[in-house]
C-alpha positions as CSV (number, residue, x, y, z in Angstrom):
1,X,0.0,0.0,0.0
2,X,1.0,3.6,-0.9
3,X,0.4,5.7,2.1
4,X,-1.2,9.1,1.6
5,X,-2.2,10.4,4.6
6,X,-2.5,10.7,8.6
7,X,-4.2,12.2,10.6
8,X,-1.5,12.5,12.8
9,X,-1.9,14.6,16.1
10,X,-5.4,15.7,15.1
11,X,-6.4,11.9,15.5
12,X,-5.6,12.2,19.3
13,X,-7.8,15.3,19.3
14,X,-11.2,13.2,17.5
15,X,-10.5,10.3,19.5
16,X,-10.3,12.1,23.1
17,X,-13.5,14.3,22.2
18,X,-14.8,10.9,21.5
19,X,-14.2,9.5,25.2
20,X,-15.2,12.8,26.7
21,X,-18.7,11.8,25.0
22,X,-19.2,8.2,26.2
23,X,-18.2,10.0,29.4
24,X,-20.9,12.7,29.1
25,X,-23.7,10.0,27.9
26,X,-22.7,8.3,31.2
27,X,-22.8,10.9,33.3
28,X,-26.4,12.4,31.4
29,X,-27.7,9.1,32.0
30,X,-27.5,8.9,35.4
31,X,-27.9,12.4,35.9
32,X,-31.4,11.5,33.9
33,X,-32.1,8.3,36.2
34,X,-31.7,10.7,39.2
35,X,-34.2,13.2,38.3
36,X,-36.8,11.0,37.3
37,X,-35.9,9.3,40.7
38,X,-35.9,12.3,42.9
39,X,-37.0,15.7,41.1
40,X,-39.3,17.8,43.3
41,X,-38.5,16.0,46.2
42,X,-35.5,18.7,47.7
43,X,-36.4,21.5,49.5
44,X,-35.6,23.9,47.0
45,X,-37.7,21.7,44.4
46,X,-40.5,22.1,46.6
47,X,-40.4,19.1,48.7
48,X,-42.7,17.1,46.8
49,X,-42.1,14.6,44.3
50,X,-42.9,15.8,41.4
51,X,-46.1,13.8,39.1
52,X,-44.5,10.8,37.1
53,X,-45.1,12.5,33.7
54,X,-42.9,15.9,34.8
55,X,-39.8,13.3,35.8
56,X,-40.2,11.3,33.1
57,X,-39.8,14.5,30.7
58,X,-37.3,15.9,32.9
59,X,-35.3,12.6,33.2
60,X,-35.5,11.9,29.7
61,X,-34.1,15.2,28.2
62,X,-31.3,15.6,30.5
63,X,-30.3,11.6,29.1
64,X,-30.6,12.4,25.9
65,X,-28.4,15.4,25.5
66,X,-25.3,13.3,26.4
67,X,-26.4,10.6,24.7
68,X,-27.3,12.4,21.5
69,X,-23.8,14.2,22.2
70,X,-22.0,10.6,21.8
71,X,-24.1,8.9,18.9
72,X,-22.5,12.6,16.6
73,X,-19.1,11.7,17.3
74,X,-19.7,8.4,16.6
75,X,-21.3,9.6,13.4
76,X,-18.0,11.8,12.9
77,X,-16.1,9.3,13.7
78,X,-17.6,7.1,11.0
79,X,-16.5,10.1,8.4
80,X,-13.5,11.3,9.8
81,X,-10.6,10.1,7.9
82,X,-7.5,9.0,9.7
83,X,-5.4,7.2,6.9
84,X,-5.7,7.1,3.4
85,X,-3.6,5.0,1.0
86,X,-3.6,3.3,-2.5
87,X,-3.4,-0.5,-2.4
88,X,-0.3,-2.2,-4.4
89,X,-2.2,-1.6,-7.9
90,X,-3.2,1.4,-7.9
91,X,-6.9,0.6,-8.6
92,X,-8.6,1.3,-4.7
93,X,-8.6,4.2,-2.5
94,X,-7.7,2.2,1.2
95,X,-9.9,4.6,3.7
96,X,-9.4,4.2,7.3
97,X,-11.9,5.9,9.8
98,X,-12.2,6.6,13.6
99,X,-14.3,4.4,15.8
100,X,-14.5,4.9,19.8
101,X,-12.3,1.7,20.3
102,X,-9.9,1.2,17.6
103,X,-11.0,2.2,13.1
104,X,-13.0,0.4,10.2
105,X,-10.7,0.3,7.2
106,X,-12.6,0.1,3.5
107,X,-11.4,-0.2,-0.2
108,X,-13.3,1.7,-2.2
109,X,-12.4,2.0,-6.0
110,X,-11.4,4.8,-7.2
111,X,-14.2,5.1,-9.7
112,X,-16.3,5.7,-6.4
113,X,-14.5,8.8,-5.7
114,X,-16.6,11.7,-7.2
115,X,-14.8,14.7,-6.2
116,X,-13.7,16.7,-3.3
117,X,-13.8,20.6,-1.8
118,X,-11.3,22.0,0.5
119,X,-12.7,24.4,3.3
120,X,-10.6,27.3,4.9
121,X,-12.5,26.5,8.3
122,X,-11.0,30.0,9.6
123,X,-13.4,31.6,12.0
124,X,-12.8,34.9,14.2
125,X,-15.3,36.1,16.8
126,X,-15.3,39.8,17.7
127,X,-15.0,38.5,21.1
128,X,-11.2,37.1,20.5
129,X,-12.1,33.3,19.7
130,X,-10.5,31.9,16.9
131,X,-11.2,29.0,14.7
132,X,-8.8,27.4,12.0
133,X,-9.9,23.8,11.1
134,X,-9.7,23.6,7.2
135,X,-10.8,20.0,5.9
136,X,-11.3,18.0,2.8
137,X,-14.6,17.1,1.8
138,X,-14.7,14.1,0.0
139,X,-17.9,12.6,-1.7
140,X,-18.2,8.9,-2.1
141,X,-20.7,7.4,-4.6
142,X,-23.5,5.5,-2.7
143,X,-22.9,7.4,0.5
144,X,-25.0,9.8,1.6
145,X,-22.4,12.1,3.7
146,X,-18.6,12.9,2.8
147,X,-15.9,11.7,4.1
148,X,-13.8,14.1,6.4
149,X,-9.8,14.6,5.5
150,X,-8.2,17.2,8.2
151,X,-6.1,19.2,6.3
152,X,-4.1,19.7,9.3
153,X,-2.8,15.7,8.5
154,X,0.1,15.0,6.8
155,X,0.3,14.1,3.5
156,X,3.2,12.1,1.8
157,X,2.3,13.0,-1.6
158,X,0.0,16.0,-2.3
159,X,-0.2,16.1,-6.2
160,X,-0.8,12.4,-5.9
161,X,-3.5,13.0,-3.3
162,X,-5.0,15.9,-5.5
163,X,-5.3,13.9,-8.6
164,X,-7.0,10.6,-6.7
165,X,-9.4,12.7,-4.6
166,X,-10.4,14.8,-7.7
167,X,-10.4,18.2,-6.8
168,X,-12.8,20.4,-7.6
């Protein structure tokens, strides 16, 4: 195989955002449990439990932020691309993506490979924050979202990597 690109230190980035979200889906969840548990019952809730439909609401939401919070990165994950390489003849694209515990690794031919847009991802608030994330999209045929190259990676071989991905 012909490597492309890594990720490199951006991987450690995805992949610690992506245990900070298991840990937030844990920590909604029983944050969730607890409320429907308990909610009304402190003294500054009132003191009295609350009716079962109000903590089932209550309990519910609170669960689902962290939860929806780690099924995205997942998601991302899924996109994100943290290798790319040609295999021995040239012929398939050899995509490797993030998963929360280890990658998926897929050959796709490079017939597959429709095109791809580079964003400048630069961002400045008037408050002082500052963005700078630029990225590769990459569309795939017979997948509905892009795959995600961090142009922050490194790249062996950037003509090469311009002509496979197609530029646009």
């Amino acid at each position: 195989m012909t490597p492309l690109y890594r990720a490199g230190s951006q991987l450690i980035k995805v992949r610690g955002l992506m245990l900070f979200s298991l840990l937030c889906a844990l920590a909604s969840a029983w944050w969730g449990w607890d409320l429907f548990r308990t909610y009304g019952s402190l003294p500054a809730d009132g003191g009295v439990l609350a009716p079962l439909p109000t903590r089932l609401a209550i309990g519910l939401g609170v669960a689902s932020i962290g939860i929806a919070f780690a099924f995205g990165m997942w998601a991302y994950g899924r996109l994100y691309v943290s290798a790319l390489g040609l295999d021995g003849a040239g012929s398939a694209l050899r995509v490797r993506t993030v998963g929360f515990f280890g990658g998926r690794e897929a050959a796709l031919p490079l017939t597959d490979v429709l095109g791809s847009n580079y964003r400048a991802g630069e961002f400045t608030d008037p408050g002082g924050v500052s963005v700078n994330a630029p990225s590769i999209s990459v569309r795939v045929k017979d997948r509905r979202w892009p795959l995600i190259i961090d142009a922050q990676g490194d790249f062996t071989d950037r003509p090469l990597v311009a002509k496979v991905l197609k530029f646009s």
